[in-house]
N, CA, C and O of each residue as an XYZ file, in Angstrom:
388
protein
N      17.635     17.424    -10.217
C      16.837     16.493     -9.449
C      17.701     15.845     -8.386
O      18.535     14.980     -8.650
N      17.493     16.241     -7.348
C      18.449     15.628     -5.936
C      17.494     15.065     -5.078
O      17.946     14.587     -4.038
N      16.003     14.991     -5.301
C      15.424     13.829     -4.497
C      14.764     13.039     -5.532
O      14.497     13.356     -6.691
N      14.527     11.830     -4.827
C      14.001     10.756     -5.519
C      12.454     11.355     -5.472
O      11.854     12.100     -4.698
N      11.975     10.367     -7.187
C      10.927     11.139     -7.694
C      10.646      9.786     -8.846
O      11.471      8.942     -9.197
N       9.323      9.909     -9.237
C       9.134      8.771    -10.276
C       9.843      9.427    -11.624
O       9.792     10.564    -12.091
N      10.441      8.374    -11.997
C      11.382      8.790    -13.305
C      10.507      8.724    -15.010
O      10.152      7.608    -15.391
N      10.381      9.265    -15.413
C       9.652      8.855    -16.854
C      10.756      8.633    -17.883
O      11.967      8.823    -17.778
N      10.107      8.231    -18.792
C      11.066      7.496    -20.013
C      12.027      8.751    -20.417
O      13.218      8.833    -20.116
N      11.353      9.616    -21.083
C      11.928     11.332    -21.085
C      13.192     11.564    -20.358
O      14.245     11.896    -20.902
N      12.965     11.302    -18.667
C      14.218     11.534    -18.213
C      15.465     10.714    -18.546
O      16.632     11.090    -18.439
N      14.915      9.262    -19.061
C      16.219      8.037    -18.970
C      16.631      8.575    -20.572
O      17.835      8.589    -20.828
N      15.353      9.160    -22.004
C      16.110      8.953    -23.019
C      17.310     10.296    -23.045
O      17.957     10.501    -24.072
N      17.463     10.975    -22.053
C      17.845     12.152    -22.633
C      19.577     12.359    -21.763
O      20.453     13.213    -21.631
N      19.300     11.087    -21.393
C      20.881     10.209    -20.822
C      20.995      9.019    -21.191
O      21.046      8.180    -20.292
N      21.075      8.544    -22.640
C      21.561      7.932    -23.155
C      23.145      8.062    -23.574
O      23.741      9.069    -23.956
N      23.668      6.644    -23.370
C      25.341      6.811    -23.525
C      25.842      7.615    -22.352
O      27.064      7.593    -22.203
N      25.093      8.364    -21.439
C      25.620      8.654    -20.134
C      25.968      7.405    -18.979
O      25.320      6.358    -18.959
N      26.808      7.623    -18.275
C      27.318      7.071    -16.835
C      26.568      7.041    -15.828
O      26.140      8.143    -15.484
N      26.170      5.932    -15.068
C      25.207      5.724    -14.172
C      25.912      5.662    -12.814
O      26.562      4.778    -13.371
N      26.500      5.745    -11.387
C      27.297      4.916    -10.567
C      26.366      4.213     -9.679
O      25.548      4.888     -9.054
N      26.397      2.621     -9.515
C      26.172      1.918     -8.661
C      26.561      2.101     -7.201
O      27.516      1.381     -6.905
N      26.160      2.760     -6.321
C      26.524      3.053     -4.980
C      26.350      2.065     -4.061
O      26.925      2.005     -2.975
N      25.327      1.062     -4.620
C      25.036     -0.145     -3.154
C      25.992     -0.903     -3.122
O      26.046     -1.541     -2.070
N      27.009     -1.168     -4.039
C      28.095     -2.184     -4.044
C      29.344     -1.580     -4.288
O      29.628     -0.693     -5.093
N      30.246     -2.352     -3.254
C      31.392     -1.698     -3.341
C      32.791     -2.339     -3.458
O      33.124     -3.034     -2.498
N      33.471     -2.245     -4.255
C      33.719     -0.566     -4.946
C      32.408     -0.193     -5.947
O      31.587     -0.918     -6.508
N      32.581      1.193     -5.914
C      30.987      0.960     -6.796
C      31.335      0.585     -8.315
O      32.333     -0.013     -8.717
N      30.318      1.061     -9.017
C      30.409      0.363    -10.241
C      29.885      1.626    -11.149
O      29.190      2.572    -10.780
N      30.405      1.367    -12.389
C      29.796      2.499    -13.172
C      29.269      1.717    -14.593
O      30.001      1.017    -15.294
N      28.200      1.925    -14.787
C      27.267      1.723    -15.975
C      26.735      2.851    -16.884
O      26.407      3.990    -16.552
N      26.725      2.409    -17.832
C      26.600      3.107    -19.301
C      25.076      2.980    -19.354
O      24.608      2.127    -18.600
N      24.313      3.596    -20.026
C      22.895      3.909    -20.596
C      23.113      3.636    -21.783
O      23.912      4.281    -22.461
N      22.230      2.324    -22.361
C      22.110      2.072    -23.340
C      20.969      1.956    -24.032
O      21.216      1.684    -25.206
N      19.506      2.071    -23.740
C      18.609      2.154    -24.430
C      17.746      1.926    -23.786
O      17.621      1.153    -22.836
N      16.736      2.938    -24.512
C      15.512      3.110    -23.562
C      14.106      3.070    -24.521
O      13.929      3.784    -25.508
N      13.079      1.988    -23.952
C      12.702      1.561    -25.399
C      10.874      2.138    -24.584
O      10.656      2.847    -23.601
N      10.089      1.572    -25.362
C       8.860      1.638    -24.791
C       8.118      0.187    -24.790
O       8.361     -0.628    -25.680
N       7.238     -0.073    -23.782
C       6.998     -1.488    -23.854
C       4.941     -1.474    -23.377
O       4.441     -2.163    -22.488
N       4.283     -0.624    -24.170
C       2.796     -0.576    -23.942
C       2.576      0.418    -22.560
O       3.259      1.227    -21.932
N       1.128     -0.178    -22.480
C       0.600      0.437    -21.719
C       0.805     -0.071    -20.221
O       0.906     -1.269    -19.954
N       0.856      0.908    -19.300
C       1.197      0.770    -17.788
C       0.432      1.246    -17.229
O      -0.583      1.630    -17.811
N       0.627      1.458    -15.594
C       0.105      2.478    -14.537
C       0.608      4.028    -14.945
O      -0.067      5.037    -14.740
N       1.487      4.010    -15.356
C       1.828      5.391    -15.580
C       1.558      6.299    -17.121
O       1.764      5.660    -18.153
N       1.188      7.494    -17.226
C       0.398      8.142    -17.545
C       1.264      7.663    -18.957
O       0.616      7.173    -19.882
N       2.321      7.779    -19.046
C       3.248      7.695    -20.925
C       3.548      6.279    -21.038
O       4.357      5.925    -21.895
N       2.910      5.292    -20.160
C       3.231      4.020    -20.684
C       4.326      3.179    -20.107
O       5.399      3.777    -20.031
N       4.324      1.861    -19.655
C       5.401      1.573    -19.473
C       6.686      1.747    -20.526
O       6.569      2.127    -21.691
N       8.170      1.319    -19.743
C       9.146      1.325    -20.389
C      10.242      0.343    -19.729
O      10.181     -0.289    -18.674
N      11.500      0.443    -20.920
C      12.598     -0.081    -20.025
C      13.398      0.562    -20.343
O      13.410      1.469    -21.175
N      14.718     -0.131    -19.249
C      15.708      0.721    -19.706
C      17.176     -0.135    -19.474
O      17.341     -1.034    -18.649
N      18.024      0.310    -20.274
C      18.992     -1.022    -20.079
C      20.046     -0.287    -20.229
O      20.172      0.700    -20.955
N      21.179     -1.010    -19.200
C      22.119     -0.615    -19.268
C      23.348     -1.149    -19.138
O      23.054     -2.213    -18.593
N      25.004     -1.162    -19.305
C      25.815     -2.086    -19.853
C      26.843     -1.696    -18.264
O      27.095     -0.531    -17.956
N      27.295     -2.848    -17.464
C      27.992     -3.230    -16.807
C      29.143     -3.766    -17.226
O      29.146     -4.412    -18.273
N      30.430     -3.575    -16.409
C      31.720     -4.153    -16.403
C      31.281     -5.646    -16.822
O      30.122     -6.039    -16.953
N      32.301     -6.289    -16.978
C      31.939     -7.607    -16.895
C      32.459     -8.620    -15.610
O      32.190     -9.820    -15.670
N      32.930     -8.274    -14.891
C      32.763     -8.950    -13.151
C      32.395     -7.574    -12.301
O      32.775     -6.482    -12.723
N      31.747     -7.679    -11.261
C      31.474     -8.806    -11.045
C      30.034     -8.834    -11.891
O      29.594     -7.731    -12.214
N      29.369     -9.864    -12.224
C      27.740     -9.550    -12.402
C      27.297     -9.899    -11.096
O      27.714    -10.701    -10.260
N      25.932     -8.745    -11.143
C      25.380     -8.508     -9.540
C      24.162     -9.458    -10.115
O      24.009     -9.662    -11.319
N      23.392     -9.961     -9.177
C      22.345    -10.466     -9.000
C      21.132     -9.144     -9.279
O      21.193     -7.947     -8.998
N      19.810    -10.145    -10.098
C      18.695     -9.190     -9.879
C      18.376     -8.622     -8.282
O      18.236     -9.339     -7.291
N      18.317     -7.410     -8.323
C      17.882     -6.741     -6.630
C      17.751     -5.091     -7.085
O      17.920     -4.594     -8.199
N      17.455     -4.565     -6.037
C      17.490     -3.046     -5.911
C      18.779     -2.543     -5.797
O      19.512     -2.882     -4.868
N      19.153     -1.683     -6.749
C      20.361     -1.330     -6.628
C      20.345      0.440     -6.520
O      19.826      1.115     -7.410
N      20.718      0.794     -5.815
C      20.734      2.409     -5.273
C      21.801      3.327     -6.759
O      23.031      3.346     -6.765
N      20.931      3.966     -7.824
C      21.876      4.032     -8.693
C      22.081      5.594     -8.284
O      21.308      6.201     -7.543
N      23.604      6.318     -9.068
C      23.444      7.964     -9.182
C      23.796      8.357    -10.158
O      24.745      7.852    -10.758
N      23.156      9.324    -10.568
C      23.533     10.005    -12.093
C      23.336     11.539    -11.896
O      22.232     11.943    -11.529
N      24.392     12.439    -12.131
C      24.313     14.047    -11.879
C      22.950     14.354    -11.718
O      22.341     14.646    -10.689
N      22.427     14.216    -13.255
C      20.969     14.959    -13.495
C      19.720     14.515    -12.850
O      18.800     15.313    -12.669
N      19.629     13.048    -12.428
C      18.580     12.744    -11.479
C      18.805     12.254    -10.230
O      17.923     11.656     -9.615
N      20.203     12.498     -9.667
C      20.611     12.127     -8.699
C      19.993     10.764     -8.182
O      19.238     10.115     -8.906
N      20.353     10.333     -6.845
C      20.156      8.999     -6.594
C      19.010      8.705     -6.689
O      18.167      9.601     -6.646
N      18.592      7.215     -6.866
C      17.635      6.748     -7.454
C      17.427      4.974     -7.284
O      17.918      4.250     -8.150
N      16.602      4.317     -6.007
C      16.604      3.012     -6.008
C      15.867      1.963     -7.432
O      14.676      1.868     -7.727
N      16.631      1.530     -7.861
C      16.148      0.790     -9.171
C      16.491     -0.927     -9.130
O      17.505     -1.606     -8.964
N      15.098     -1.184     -9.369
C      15.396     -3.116     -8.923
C      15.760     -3.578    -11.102
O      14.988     -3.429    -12.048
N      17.079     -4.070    -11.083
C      17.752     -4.256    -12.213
C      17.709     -5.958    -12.235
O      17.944     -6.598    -11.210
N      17.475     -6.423    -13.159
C      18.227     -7.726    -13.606
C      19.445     -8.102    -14.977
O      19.526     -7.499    -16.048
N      19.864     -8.681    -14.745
C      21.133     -8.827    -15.675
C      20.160     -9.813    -17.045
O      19.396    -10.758    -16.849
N      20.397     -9.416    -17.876
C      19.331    -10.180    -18.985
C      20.397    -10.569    -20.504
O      19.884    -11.138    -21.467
N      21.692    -10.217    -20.502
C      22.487    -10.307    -21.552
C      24.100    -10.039    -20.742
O      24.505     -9.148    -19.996
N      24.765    -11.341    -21.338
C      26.558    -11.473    -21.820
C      26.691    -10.871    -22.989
O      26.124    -11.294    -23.996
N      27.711     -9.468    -22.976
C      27.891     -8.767    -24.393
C      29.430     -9.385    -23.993
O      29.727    -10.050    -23.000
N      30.444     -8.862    -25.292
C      32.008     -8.805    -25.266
C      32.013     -7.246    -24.356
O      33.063     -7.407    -23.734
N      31.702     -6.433    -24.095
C      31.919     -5.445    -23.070
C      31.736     -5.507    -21.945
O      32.274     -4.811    -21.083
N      30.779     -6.535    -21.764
C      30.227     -6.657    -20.180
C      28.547     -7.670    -20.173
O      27.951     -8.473    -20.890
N      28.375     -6.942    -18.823
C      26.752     -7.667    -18.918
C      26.122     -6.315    -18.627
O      26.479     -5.334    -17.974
N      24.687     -6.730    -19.598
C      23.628     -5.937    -19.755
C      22.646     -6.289    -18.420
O      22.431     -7.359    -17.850
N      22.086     -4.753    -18.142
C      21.038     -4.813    -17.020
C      19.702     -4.296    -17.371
O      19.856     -3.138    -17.761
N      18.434     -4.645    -17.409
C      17.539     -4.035    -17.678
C      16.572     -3.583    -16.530
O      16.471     -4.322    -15.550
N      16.057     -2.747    -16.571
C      15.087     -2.571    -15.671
C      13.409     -1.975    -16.015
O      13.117     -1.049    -16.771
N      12.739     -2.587    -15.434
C      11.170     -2.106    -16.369
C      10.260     -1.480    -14.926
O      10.070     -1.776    -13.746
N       9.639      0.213    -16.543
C       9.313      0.868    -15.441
C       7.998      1.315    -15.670
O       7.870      2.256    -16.454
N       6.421      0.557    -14.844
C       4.861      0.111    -15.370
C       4.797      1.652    -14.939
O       3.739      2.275    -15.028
């Protein structure tokens, strides 16, 4: 997948514990896939979802659109908010209706 495309849950669970890179900020940043849950019914045909994922711990970015890339679905604009302080870093979630 090298163009942007609506992502379904399917694609995020099956890169779990995979590497994400943050390209809008620089130096970029690399994030971990940490869980991808289901959260009811949405606009989209399998339901909404989220998906969360674990950041360095500086800098934390502000909620915004962040231009992410990952081999298998290549780049991908995703509006993230920071929702958890772990001892590894900060957690980002993003929800997808």
């Amino acid at each position: 997948m090298t163009e942007k495309q609506m992502l379904t849950m399917a694609d995020f669970e099956a890169l779990v514990d995979q590497a994400f890179e943050v390209r809008s900020v620089s130096p970029a940043l690399l994030f971990s896939l940490v869980e991808v849950k289901p959260m009811g019914s949405g606009e989209r045909e399998e339901g909404a979802f989220s998906v969360l994922w674990q950041g360095p711990p500086e800098p934390v970015l502000e909620q915004a659109i962040y231009r992410l890339y990952q081999a298998q679905l290549g780049e991908q604009d995703v509006f993230m908010v920071p929702v958890a302080q772990k001892a590894a870093g900060i957690q980002y979630e993003a929800v997808f209706t």
